[in-house]
Backbone as a printed PyTorch tensor [residue, N CA C, xyz], in Angstrom:
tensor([[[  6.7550,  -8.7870,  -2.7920],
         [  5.5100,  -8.9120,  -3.5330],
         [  5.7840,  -9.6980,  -4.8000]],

        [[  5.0750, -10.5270,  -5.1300],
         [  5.7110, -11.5980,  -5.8740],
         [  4.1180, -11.8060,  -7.3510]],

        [[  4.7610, -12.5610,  -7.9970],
         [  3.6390, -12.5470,  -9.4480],
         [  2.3770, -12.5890,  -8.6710]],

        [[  2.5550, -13.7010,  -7.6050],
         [  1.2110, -14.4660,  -7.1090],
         [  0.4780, -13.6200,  -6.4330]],

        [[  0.5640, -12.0050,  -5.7620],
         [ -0.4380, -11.2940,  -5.2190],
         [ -1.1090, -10.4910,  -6.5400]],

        [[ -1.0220, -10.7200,  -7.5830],
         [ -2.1070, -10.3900,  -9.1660],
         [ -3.0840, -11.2380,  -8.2440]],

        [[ -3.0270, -12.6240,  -8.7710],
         [ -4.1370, -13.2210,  -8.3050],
         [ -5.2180, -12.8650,  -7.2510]],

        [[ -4.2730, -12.7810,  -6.0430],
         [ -4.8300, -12.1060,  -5.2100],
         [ -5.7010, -10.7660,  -5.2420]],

        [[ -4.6240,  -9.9450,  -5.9100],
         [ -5.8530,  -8.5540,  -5.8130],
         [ -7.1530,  -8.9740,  -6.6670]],

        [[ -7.2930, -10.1860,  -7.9320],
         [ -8.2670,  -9.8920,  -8.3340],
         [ -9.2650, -10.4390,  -7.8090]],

        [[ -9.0060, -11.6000,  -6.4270],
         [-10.2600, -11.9590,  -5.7830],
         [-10.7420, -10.6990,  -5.0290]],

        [[ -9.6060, -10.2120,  -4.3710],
         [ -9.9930,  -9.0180,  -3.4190],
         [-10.3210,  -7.7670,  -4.0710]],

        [[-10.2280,  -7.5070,  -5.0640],
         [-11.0910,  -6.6180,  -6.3200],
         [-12.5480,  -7.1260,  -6.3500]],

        [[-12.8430,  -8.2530,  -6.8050],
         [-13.9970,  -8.7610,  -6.9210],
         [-14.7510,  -9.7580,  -5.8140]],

        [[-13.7640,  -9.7170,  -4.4330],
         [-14.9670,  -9.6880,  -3.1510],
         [-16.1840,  -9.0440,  -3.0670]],

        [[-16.4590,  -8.0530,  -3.0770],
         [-17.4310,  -7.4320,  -2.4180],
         [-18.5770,  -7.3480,  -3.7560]],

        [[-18.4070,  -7.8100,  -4.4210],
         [-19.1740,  -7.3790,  -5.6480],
         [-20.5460,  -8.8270,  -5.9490]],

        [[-21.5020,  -8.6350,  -4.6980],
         [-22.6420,  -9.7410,  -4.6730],
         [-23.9720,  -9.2110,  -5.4770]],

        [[-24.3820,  -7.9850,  -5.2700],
         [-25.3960,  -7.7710,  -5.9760],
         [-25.9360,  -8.2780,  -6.9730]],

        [[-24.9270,  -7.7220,  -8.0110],
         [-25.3210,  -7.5700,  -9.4750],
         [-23.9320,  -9.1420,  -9.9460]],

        [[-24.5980,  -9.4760, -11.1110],
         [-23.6050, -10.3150, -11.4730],
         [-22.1000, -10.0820, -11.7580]],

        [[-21.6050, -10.4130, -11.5870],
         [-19.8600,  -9.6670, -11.7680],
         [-19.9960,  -9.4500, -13.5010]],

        [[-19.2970,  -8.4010, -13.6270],
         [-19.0490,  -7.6770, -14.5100],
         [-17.5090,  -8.3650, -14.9980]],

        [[-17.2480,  -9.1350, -16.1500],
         [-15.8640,  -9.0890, -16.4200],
         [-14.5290,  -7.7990, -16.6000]],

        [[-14.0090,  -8.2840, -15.4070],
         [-12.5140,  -7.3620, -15.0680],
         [-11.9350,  -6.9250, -16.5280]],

        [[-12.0350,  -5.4500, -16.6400],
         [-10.8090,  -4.7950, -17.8710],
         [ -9.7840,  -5.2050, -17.4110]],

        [[ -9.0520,  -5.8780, -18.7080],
         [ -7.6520,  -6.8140, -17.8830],
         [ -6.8430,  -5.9400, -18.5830]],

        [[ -5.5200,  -5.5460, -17.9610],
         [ -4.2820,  -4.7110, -18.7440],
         [ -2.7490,  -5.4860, -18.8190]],

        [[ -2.3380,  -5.4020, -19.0950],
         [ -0.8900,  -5.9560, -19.3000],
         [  0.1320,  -5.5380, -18.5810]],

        [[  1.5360,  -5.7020, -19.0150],
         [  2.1380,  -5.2670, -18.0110],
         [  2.6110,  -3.1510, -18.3910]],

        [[  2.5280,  -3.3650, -19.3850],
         [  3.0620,  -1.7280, -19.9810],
         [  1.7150,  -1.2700, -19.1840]],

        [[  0.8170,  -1.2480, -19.6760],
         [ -0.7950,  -0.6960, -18.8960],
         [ -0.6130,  -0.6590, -17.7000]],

        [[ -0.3020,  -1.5710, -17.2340],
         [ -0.6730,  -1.7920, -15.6730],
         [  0.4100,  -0.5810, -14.9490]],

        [[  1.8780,  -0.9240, -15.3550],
         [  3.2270,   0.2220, -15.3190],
         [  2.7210,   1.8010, -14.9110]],

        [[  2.0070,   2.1450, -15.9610],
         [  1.6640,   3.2130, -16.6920],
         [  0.7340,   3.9480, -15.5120]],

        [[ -0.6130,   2.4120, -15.2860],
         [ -1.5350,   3.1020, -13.9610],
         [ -0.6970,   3.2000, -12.9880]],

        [[ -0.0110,   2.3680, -12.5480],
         [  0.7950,   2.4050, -11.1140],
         [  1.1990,   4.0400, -10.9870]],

        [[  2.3130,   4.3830, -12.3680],
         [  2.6350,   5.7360, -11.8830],
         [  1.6390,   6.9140, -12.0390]],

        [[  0.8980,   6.8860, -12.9280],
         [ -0.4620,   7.5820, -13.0610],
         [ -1.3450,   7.7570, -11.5090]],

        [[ -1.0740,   6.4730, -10.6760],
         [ -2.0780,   6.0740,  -9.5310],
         [ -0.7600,   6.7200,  -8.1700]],

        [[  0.2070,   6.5530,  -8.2700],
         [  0.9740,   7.4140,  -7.3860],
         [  1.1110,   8.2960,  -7.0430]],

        [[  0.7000,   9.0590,  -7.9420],
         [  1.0620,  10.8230,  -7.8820],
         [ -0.9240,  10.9860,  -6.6700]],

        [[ -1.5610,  10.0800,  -6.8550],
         [ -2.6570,  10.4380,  -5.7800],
         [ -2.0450,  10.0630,  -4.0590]],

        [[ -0.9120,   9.4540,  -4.0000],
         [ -0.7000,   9.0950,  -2.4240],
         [  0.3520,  10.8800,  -2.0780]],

        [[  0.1430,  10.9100,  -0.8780],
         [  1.5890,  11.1850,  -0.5370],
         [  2.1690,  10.6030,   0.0860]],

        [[  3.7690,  10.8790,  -0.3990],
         [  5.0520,  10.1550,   0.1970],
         [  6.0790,  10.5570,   1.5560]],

        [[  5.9390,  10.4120,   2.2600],
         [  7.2660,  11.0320,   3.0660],
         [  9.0050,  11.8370,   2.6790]],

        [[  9.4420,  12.3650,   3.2600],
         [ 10.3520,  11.8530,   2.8460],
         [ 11.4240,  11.2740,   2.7630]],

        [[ 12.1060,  10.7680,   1.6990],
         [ 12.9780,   9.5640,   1.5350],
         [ 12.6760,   8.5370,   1.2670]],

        [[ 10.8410,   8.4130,   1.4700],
         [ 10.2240,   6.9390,   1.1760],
         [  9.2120,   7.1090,   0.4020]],

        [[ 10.0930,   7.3530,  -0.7890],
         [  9.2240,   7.0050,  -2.4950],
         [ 10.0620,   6.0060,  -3.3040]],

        [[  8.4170,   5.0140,  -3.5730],
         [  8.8860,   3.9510,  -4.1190],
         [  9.6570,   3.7140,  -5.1660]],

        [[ 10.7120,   3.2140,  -6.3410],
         [ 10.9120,   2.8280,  -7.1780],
         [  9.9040,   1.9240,  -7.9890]],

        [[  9.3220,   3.5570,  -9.0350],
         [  7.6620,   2.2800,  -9.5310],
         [  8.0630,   1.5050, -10.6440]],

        [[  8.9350,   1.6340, -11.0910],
         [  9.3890,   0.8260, -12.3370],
         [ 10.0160,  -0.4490, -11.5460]],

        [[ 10.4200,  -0.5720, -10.3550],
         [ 10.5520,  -2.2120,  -9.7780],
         [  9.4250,  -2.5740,  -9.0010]],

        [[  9.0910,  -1.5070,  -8.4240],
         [  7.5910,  -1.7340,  -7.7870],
         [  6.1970,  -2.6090,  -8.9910]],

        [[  6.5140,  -1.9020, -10.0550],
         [  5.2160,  -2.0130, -11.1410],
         [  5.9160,  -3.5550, -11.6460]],

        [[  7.1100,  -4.0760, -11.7500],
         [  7.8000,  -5.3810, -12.2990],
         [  7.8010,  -6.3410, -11.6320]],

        [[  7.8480,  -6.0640,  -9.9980],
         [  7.6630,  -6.9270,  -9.2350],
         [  6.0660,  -7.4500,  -8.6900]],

        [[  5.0600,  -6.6890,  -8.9640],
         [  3.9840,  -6.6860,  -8.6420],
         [  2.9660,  -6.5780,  -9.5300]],

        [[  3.7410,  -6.6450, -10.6520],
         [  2.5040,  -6.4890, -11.8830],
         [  2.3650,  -7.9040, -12.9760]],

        [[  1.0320,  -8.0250, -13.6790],
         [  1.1370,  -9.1600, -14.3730],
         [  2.7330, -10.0740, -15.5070]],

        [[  3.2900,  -9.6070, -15.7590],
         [  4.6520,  -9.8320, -16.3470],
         [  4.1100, -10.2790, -17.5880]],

        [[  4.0500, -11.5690, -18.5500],
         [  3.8830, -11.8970, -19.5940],
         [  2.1990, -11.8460, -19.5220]],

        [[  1.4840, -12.1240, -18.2680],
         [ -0.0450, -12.4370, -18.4030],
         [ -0.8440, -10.5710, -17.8720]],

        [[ -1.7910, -10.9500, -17.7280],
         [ -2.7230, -10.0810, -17.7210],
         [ -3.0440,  -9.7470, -16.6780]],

        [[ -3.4990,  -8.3310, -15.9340],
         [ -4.2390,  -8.1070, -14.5070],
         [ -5.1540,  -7.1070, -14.3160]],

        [[ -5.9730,  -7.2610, -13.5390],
         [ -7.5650,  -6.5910, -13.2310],
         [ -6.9550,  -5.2850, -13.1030]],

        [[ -7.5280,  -4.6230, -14.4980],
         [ -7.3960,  -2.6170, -13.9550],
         [ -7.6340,  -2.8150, -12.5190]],

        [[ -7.0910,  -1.4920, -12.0630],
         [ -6.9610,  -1.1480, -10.8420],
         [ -6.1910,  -1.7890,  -9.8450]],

        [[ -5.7370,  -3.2530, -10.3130],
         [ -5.2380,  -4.2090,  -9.1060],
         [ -3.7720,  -2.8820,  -8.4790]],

        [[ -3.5910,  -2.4080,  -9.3380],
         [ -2.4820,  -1.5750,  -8.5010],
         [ -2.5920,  -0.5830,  -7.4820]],

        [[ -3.9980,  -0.1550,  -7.4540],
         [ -4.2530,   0.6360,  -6.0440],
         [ -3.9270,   0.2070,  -4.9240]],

        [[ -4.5370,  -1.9020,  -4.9490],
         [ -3.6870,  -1.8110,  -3.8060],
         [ -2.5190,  -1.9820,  -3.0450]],

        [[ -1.5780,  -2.4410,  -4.6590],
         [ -0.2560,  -2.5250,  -4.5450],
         [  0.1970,  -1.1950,  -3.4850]],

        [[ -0.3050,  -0.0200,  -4.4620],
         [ -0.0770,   1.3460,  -3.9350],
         [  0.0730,   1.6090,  -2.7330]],

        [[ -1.4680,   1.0600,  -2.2380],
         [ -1.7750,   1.1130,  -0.7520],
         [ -0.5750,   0.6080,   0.0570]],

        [[ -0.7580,  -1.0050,  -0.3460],
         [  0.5280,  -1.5530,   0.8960],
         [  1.8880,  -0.9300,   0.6080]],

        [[  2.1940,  -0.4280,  -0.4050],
         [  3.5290,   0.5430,  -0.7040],
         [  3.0640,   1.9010,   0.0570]],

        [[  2.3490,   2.8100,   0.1550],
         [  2.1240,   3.6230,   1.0810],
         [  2.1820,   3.5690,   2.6790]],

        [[  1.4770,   2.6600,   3.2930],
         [  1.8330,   2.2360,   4.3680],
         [  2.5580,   1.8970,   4.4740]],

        [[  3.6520,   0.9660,   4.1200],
         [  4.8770,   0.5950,   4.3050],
         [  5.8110,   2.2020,   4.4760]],

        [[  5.3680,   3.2960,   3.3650],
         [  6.2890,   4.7670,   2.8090],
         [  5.9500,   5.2210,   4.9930]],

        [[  4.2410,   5.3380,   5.0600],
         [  4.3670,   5.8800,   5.9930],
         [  4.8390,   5.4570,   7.6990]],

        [[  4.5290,   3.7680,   7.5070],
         [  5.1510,   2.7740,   8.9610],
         [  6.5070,   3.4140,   9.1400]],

        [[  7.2740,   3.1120,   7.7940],
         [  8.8040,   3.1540,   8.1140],
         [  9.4750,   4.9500,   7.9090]],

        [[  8.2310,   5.6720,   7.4440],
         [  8.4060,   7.2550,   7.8150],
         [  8.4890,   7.5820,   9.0640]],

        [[  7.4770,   7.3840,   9.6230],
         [  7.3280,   7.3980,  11.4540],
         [  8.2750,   6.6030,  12.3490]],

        [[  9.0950,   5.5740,  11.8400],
         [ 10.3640,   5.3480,  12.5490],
         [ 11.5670,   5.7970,  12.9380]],

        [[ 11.4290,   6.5260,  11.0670],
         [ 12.7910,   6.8070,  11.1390],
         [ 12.6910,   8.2810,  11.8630]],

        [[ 11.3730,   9.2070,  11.6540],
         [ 11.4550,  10.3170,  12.5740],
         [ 11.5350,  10.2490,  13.5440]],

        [[ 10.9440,   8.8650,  14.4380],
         [ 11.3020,   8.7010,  15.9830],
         [ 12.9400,   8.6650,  16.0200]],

        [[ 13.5840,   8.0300,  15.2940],
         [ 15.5210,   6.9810,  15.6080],
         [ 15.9380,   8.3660,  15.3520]],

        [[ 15.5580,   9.6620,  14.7680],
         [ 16.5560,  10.9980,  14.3900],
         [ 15.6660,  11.8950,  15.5940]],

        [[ 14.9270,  11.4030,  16.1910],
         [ 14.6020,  12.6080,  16.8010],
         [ 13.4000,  13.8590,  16.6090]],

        [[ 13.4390,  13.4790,  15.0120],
         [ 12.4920,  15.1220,  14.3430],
         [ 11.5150,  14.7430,  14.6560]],

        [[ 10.3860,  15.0270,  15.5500],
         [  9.0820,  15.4820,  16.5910],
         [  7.7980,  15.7440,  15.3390]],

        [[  8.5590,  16.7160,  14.4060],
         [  7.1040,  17.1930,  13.4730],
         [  7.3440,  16.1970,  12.8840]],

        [[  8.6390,  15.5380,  11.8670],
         [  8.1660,  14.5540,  11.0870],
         [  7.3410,  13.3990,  11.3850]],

        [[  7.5820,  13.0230,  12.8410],
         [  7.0990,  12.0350,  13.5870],
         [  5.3650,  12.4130,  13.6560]],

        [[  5.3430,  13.0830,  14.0120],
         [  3.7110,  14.2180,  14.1390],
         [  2.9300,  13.7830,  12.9120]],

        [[  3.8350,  14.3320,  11.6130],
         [  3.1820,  14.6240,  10.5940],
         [  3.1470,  12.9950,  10.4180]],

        [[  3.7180,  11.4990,  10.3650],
         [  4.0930,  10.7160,   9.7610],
         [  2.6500,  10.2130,  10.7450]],

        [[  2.7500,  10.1300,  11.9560],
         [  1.2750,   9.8260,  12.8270],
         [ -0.0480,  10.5840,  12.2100]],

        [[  0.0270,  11.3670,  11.6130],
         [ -1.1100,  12.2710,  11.3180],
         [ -1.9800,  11.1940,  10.4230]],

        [[ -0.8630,  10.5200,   9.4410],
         [ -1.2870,  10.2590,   7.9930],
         [ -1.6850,   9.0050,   8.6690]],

        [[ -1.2310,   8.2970,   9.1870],
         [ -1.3140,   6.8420,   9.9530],
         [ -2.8060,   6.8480,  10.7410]],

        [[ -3.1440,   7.5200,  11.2610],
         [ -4.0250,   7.9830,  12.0400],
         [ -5.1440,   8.3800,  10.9270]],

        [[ -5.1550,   9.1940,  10.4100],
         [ -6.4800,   9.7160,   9.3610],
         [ -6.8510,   9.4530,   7.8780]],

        [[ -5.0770,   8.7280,   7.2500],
         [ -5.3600,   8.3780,   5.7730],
         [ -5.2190,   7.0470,   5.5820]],

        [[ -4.4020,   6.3890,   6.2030],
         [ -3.9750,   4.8060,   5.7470],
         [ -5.4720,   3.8780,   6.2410]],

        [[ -6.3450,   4.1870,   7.2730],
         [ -6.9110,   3.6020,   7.8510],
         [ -8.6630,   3.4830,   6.7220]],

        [[ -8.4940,   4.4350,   5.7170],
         [ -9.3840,   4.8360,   4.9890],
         [ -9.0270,   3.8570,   3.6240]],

        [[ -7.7140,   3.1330,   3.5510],
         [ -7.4440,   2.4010,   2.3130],
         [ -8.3420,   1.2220,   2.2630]],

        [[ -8.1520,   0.2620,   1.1890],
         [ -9.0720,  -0.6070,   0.9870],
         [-10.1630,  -1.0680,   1.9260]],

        [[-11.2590,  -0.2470,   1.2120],
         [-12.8930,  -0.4180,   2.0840],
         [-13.2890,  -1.8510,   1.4430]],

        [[-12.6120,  -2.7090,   0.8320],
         [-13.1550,  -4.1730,   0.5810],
         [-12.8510,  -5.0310,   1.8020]],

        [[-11.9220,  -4.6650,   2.7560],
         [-10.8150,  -5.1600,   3.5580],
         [-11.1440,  -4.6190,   4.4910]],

        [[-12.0870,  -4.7230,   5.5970],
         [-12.2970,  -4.3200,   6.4910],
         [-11.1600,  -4.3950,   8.2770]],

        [[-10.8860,  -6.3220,   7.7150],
         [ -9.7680,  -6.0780,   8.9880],
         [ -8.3360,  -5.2240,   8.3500]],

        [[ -8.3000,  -5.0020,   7.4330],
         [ -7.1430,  -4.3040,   6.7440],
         [ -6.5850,  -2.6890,   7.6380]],

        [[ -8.1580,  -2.2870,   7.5450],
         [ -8.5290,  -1.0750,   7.7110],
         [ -8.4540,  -1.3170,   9.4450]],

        [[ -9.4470,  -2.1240,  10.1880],
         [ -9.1400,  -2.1760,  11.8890],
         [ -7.7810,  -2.3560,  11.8200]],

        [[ -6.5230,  -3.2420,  11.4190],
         [ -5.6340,  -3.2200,  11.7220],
         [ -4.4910,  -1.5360,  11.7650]],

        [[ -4.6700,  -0.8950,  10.8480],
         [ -4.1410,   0.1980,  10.0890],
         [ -4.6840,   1.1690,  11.4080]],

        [[ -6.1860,   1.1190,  11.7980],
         [ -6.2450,   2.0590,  13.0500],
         [ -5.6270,   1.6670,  14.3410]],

        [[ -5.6240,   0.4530,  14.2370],
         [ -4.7960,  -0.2170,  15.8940],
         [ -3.2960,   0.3220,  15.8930]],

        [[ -2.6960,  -0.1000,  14.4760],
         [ -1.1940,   0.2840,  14.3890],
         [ -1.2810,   1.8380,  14.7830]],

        [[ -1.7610,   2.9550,  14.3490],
         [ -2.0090,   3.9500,  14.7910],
         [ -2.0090,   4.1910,  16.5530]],

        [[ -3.1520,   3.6920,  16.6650],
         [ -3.3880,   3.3920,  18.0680],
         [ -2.4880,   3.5630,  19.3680]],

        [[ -1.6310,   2.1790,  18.7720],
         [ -0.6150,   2.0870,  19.2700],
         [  0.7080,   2.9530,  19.2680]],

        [[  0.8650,   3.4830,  18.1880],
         [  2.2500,   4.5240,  17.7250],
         [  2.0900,   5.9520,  18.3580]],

        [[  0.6890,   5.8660,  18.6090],
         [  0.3990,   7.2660,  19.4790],
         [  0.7960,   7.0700,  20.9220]],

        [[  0.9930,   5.8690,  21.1800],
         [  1.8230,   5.4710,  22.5040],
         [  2.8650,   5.1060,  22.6370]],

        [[  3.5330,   5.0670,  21.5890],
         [  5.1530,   5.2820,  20.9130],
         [  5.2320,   3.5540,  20.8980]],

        [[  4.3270,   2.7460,  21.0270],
         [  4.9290,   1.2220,  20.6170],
         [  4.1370,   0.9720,  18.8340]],

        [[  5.6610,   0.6800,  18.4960],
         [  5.3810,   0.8990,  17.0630],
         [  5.5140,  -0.9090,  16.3060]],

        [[  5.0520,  -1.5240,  17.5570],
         [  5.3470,  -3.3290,  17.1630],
         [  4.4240,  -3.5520,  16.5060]],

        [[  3.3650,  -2.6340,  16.3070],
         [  2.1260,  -3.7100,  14.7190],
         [  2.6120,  -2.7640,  13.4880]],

        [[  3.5250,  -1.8300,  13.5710],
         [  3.7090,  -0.9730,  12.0210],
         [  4.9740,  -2.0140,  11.9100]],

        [[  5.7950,  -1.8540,  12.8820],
         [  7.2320,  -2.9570,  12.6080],
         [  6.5190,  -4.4970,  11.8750]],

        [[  5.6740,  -5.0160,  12.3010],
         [  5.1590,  -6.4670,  11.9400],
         [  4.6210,  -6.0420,  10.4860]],

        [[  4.3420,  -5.0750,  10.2350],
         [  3.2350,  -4.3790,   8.8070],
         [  4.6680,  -4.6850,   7.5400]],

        [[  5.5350,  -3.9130,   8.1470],
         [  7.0320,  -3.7500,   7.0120],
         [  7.7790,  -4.8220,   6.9900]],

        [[  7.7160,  -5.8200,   8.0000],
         [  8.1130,  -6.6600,   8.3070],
         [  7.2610,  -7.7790,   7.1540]],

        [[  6.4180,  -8.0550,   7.0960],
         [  5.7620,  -9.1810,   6.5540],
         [  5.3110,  -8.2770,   4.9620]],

        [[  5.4940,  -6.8210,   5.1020],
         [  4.7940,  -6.3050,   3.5150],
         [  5.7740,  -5.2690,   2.6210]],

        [[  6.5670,  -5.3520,   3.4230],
         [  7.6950,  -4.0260,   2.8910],
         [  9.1360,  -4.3750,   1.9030]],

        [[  9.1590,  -5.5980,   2.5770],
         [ 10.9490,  -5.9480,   2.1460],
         [ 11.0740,  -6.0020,   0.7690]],

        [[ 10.4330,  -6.5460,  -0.5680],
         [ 10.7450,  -5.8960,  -1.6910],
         [ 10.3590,  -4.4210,  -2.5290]],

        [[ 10.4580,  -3.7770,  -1.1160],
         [  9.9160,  -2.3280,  -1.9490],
         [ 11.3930,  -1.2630,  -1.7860]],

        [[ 11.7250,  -1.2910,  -3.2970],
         [ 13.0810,  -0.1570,  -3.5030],
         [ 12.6550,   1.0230,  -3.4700]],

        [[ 13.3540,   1.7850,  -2.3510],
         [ 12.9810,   3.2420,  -2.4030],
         [ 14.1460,   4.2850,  -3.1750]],

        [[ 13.3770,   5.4060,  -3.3920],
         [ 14.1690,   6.0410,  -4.3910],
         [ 15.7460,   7.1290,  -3.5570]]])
């Protein structure tokens, strides 16, 4: 996750917003932004073994010298959650443990699929990966960590 998805979240922050005239974005810095990230974490749950490092998480993904749209870190969060729960449900399949695997499908299945309602194919994709893992082929969560996971340090 690199400076350049700021930008990003703030179009995809301010997609859906046609009604009314856009409202200028409360912009925060990087200490602010830090601060929500871990403030905004303690609302996911984590698996375990796969909790993020938010102080590289919040450095690598947050405005650095410039500025970024409150909230842009929810959906940092998000794709750091799914990534916590894709590569939760693997590793309970490669050891064997059945409930972790259970419980790691549960969340895949009923919470990840509920993340960003601006992002609709976000959300169809997140139920397909499900979909699929309930049939033990786990090739759209592997493609998920694969293309969204690799700079996320876990603790």
């Amino acid at each position: 996750m690199e400076r350049q998805l700021t930008g990003l979240l703030a179009v995809a922050l301010l997609a859906g917003c046609t009604a009314a005239p856009p409202a200028e974005p409360r912009l925060v810095d990087q200490v602010q932004y830090t601060r929500d990230m871990r403030d905004g974490s303690a609302r996911f749950t984590w698996p375990d073994g796969r909790e993020p490092d938010l102080g590289v998480l919040a450095e690598k993904s947050g405005p650095g010298q410039d500025k970024a749209p409150a909230g842009s870190e929810r959906i940092v969060l998000e794709i750091t959650n799914s990534c916590a729960w894709y590569l939760g449900w693997q590793d309970a399949r490669d050891r064997g443990d059945q409930q972790a695997e259970s419980a790691a499908l549960k969340v895949m299945d009923e919470v990840l699929p509920t993340f960003s309602p601006e992002d609709p194919d976000g959300q169809r994709y997140a139920r397909e990966t499900a979909a699929k893992a309930r049939t033990g082929d786990g090739s759209l969560a592997a493609g998920y960590v694969t293309n969204n996971c690799e700079s996320v340090h876990w603790k």
